[in-house]
Structure formats: C-alpha cells, structure tokens
LOTOR-134366 format. One record per atom (N, C-alpha, C, CB): x negated, y negated, z. Coordinates in steps of 0.02 Angstrom, whole numbers, plus 32768, in hexadecimal, padded with zeros to 4 digits. Atoms other than C-alpha are relative to their C-alpha. Glycine has a CB too. Example, Ala and Ser with C-alpha at 12.3 -4.5 7.8 and 13.67 -1.06 7.14 Angstrom:
7FD3803B8000;7D9980E18186;7FD37FC48000;80327FFF803E;802A803B7FFD;7D5480358165;80277FC98025;7FEC7FE97FB9;
END
This chain:
7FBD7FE27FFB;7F4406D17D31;80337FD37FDE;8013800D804B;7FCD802C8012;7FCC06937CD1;80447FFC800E;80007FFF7FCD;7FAE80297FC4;807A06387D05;802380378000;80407FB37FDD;7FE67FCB7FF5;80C506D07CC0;7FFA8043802D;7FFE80077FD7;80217FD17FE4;8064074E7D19;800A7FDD8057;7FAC80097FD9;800E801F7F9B;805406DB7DD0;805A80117FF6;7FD77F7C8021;7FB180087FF5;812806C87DB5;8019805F801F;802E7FE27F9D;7FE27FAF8000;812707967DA3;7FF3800F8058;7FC580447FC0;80257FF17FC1;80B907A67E40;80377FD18054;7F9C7FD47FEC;7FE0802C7FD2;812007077EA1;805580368015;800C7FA37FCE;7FBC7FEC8004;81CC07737E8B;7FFE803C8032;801A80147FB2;7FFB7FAB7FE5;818008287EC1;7FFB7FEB8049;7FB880417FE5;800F7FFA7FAD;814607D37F73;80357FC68025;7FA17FEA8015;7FE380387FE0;81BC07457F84;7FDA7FBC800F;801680198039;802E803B7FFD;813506CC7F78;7FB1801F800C;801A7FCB8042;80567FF57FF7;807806D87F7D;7FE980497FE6;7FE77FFB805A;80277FD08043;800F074D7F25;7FEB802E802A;7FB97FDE7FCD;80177FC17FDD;7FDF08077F70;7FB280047FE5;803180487FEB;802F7FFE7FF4;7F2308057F75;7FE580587FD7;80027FED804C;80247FA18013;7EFB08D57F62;804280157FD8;7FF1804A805E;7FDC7FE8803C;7F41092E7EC4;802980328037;7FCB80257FB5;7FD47FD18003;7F8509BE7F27;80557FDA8036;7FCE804D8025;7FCE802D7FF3;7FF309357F8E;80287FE57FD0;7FE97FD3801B;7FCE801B8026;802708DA7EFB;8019803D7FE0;7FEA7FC87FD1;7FD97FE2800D;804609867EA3;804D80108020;7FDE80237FFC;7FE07FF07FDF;80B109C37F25;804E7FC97FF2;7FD58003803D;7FC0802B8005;811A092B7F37;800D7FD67FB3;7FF97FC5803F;7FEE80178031;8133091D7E94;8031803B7FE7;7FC97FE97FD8;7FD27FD97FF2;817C09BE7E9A;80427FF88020;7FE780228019;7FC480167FCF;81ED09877F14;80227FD57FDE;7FEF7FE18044;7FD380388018;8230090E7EBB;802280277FC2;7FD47FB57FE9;7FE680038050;825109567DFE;802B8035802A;7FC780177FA9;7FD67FB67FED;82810A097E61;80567FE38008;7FDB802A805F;7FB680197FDB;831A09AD7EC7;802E7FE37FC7;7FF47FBC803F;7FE380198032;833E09427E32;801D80247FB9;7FD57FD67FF4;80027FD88044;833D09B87DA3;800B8058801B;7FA77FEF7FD0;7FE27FAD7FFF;834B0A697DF3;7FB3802B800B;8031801C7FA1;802E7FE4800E;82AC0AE47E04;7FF280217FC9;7FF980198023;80167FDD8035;82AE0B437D75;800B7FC57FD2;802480467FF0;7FFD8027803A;82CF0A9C7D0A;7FC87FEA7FF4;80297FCF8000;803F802A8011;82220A527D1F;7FCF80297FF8;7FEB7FCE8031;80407FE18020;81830A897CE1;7FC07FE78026;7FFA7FEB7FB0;803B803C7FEA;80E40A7A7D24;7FDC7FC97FD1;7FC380258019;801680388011;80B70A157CA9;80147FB88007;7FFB80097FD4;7FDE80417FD7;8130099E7CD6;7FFF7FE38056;8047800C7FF5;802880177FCA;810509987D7C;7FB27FE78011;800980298020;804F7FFD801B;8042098B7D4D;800A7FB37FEA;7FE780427FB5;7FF0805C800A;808508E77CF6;801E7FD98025;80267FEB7FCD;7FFF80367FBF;80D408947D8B;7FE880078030;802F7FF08019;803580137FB7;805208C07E07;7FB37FE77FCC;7FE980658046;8031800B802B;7FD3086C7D75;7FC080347FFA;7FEB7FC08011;80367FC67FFC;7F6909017D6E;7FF1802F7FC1;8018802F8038;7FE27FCD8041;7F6F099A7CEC;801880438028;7FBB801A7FBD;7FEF7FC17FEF;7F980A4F7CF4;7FC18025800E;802A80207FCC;803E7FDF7FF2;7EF30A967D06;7FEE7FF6804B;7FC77FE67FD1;80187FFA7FC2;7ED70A427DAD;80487FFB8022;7FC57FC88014;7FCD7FE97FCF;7F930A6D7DEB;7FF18042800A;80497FF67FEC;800D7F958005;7F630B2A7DCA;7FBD7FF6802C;7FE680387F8E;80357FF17FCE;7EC90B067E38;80197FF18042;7FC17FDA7FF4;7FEC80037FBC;7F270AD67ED7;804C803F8018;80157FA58008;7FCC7FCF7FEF;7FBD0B3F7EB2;800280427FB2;80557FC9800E;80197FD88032;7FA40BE17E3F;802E7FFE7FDF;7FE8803B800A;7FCD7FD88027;804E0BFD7DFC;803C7FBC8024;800B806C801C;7FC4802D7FDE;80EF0B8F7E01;802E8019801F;80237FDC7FD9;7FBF7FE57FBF;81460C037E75;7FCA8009803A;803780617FED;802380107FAB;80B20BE07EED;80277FCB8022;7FA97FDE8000;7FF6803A7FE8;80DB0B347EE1;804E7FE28010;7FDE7FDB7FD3;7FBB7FFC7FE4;819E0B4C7EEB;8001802D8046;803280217FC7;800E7FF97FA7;81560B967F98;7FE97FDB8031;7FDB8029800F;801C80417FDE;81020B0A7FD8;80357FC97FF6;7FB67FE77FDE;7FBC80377FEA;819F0AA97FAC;803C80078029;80237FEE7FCB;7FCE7FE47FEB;820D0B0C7FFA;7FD47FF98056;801880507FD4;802B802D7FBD;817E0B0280A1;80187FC28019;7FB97FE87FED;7FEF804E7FFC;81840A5B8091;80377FEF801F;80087FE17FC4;7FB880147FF3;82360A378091;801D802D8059;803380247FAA;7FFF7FE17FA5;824D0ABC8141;7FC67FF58036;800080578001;802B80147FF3;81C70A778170;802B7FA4803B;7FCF80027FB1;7FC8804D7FEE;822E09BA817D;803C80128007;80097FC27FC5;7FBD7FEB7FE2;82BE0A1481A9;7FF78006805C;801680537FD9;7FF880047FB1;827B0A378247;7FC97FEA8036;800F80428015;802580297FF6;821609B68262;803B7FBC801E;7FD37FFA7FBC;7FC1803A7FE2;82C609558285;801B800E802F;80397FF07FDB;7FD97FE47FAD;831709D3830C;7FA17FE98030;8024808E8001;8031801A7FC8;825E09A58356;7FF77FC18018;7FC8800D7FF1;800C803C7FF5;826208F48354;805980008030;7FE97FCC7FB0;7FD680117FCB;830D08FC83AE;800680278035;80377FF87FEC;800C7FCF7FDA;82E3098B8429;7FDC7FB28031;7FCD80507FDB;803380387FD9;825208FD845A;801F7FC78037;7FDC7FCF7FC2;7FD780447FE3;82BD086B845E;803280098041;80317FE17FC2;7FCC7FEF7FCD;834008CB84DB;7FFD8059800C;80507FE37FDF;80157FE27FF2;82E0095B8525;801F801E803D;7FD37FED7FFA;7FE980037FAB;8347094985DE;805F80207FD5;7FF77F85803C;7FB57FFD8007;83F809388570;8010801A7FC1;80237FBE8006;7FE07FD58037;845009BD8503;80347FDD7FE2;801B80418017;7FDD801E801C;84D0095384F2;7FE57FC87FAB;80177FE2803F;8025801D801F;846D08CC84AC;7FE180107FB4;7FDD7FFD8028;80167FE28049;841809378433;8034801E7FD0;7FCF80388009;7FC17FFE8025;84C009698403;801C7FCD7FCB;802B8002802E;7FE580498009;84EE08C383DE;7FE37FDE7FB8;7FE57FCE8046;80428008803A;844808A08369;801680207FF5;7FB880027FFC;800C7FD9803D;846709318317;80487FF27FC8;7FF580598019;7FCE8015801B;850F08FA82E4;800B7FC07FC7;801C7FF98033;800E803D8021;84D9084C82B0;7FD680087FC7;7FE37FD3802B;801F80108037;84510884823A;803380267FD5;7FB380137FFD;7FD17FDF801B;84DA08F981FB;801E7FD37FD1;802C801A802D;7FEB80378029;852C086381D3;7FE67FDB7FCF;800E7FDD801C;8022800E800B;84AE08228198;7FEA800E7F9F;7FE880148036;801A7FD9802D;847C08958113;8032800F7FD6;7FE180348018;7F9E7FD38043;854208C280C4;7FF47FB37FEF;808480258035;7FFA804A800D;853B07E580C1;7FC87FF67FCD;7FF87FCF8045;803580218028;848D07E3805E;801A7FE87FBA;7FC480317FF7;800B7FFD8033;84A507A17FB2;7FD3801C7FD1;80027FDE7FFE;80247FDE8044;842107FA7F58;7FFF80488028;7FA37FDC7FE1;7FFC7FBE7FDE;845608A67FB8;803080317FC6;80297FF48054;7FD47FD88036;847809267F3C;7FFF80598006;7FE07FE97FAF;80047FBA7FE2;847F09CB7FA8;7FCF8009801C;800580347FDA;80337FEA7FE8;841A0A298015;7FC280247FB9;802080338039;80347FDE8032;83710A3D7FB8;7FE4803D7FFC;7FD17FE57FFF;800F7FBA8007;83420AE97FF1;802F8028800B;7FD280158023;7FBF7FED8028;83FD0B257FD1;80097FFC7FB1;80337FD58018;80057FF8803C;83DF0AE47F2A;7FD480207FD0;80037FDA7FF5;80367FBF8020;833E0B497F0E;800D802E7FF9;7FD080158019;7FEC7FB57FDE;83840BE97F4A;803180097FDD;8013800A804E;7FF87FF88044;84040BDC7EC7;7FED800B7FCE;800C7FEA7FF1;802A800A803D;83930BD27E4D;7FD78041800B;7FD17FB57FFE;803D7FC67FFF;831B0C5F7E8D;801380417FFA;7FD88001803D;7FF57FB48004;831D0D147E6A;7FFA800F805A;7FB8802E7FC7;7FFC7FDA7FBB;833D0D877F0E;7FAD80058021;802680567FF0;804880117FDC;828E0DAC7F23;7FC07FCB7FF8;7FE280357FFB;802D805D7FEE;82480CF57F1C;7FD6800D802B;802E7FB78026;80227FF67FB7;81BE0CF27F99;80187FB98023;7F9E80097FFE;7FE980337FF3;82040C457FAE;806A800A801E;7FE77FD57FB5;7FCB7FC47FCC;82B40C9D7FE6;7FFD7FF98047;7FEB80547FFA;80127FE57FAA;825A0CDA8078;800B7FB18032;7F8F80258008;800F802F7FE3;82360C2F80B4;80507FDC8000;7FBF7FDF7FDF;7FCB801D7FF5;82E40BE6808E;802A80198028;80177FF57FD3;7FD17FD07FB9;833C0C7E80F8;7FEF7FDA8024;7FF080518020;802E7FF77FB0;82D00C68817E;801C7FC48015;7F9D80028005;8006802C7FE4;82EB0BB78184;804C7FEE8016;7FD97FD77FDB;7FB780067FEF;83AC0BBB8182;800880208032;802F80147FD2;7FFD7FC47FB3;83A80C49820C;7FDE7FD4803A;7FC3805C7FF6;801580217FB4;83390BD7827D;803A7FBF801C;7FA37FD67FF6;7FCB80437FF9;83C30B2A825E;804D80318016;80097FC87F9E;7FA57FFE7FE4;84540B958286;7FF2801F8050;8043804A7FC4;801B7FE67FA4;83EA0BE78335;7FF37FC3801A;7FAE8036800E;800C804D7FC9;83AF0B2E8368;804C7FEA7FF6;7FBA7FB17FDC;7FB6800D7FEC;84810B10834E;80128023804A;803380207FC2;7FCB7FDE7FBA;84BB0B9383C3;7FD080028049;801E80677FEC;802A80077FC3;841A0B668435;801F7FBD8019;7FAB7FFF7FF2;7FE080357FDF;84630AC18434;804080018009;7FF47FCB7FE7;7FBA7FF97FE8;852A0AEA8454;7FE18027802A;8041801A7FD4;80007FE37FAF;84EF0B5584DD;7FEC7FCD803D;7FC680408006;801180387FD1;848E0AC8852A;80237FE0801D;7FE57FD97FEE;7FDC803C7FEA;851E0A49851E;80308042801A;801E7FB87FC1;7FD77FDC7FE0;85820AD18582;803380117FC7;801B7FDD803F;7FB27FFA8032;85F90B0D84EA;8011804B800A;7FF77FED7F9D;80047FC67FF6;863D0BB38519;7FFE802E7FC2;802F800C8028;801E7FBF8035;86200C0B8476;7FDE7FE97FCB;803880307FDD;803680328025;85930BB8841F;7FFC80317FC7;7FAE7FEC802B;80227FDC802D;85780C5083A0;80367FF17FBD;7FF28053801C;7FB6801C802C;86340C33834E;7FEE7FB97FEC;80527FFC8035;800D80358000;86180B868348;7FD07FDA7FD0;7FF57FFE8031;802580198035;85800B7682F8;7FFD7FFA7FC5;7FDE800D7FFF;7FF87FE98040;85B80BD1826D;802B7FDA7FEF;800F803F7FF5;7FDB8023801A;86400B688259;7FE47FAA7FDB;803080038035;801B80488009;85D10AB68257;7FD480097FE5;7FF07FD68032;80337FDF8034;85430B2481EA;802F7FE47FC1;7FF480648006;7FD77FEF8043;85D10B44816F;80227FAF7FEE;804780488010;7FF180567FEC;86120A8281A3;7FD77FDD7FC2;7FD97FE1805C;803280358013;85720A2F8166;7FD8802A7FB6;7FC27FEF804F;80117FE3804D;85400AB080D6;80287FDF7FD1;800D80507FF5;7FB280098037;85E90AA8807D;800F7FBA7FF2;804E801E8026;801D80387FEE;85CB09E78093;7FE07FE77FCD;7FDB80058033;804780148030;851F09DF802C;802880237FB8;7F9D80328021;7FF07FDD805B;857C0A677FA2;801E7FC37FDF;8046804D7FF5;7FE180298008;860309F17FA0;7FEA7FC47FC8;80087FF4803A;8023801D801B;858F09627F6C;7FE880117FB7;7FDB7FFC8028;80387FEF803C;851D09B77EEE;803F80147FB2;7FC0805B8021;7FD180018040;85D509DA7E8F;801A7FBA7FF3;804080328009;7FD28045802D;85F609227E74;802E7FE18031;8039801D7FB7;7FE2801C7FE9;866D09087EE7;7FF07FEC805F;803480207FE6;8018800B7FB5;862C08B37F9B;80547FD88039;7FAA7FB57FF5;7FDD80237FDB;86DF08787FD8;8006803B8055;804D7FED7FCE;7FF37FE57FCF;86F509238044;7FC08008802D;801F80367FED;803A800A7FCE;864409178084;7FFC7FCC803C;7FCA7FF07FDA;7FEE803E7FD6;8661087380C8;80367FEF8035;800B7FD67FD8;7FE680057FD1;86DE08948129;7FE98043803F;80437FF87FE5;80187FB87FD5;867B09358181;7FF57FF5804A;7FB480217FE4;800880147FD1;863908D881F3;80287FF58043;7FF07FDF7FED;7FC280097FED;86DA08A6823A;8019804C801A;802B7FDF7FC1;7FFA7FB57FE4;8706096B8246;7FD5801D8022;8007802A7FD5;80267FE57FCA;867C098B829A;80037FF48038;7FCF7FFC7FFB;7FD7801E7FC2;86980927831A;80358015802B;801A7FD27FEF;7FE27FE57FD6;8724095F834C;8017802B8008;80177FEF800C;7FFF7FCD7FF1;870709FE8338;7FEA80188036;7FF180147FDE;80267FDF7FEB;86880A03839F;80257FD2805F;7FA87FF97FD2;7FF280267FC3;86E9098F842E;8059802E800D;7FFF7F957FED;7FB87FC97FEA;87880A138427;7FE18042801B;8039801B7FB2;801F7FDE8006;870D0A9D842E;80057FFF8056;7FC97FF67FCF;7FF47FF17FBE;87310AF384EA;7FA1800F8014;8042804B8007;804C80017FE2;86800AE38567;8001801C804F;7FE07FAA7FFF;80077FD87FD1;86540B3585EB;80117FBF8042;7FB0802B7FF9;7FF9801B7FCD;86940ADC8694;802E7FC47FFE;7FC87FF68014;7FC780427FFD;87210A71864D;803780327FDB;7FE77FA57FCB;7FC87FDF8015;87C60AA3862C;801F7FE67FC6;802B80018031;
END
C-alpha cells in the first residue's frame, strides 16, 4: 500500500485502516459525500479512497443511489444512536436528558469541521423520489417526535409548539453554517437556552 493510498484511507476513518471493502467503501462515501456534495463524486472516486475499484463497489452496492442509501442509513442510523446514548445515561431524568441534548447541540454548531447537517445536504441534492428521501423524512419526523417526547417529559406545557421552534432552532443553525457564515450559529445555543427556560411547564407558574 502506498503513503498515498494509507494517507487516503487514514482521512476517510480518522485513523486506522477499514479492514472489509464494503466498510471502507461506505466510509469513504461518507466522507467525499459531506465534503463535496452527492452528486459531485463518482464512484470512481470513491473506489479510489476506499483503495479498491469500481467493479467490486458495484458488487456490494449495485448502483450509486443504493449507496447514497446506505449513507443516508448510516448517518440516521448515528443520529439516533446519540438520543440513545443519553436516554441510557439519564433514563430516571427528563430533565437531564434535556440538558445533554442541549450540550451536544452545542457541541455540534461549535465543531470546526461542521459544515451542515449531512442528510439535509443530501436531500437537497436528491430528486423527490430518491429512495434515499424516504429515509431522510423518516429520520427528521422521528428527531422532532423524540423532541416533543422529551418537552413533555420535562413537564413543558406545549411540547408540540416548541419543538418546532428548537427543530427550526438547530436546522436553521447547520444551514447557517454550510453558507459560510457560523457567527449566528454560535450563538444558538445561547437562544436555546433560554428559550427553553422561558418556555411555560406544567406545575410552575
């Protein structure tokens, strides 16, 4: 393998080398897609940073709007793989999980290499009937129902209003970003906050 080729491979995983072609395909996808757009890359260019060819990407994935489905998986996949890891961590307290969800919030408008939501930026890109679509609805419809599951929890008397507002909060946020300018993202956080601490709850006045 050469320096050029291990360097391609070191970038797509963040270090260390993916073992099975349809792993390194994949996340090699992930990487050019976010960086460059879906319709900008080719499989052949993905074929060349998961060191492989095109013959054996077309054997794990038939068509590159399979495999802009398995990225789009993927990605709702680790979307809610994070409301699970803080469900875990604070299972007893809504608050709590409130709290986490706020922080990775922060978290994520603060990243330096954050350049929009990635399956917002697919879904731009895709025709209406994408089969990859399907999967990005779906997955926005479940993050704005685990919202108003969690404002109902922390007692908020109208969790459905609400959500929509800290949906549209933390979207408008990532657009923000992906146009260049991250000063109004950065302060979101901050509005969320105390949106969500003005925000009337059930049993306090």
């Amino acid at each position: 393998m050469s320096t050029a080729q291990s360097s391609k491979l070191t970038d797509v995983k963040g270090g260390g080398v993916a073992s099975r072609p349809r792993e390194r395909i994949l996340a090699a996808a992930k990487e050019l897609f976010y960086r460059h757009g879906v319709n900008a890359v080719g499989v052949e260019a993905i074929a060349d940073a998961a060191l492989t060819n095109k013959m054996t990407l077309y054997r794990h994935f038939k068509s590159k709007d399979e495999l802009i489905v398995a990225y789009a998986r993927e990605l709702a996949a680790e979307g809610g793989a994070v409301w699970q890891r803080i469900d875990d961590a604070h299972p007893e307290d809504p608050q709590k999980r409130l709290d986490a969800w706020v922080d990775y919030v922060e978290d994520i408008l603060k990243n330096r290499f954050e350049r929009g939501c990635a399956l917002a930026n697919a879904a731009v890109e895709l025709q209406p009937g994408h089969p990859a679509r399907t999967v990005i609805e779906s997955y926005k419809k479940q993050k704005r129902e685990k919202l108003v599951a969690l404002f109902a929890a922390a007692r908020y008397r109208d969790p459905d209003p609400l959500a929509d507002e800290v949906f549209l909060l933390f979207e408008g946020a990532r657009i923000s970003i992906q146009c260049g300018d991250r000063g109004p993202a950065l302060r979101v956080s901050r509005v969320l906050r105390q949106l969500l601490a003005n925000a009337p709850r059930r049993g306090r006045r």
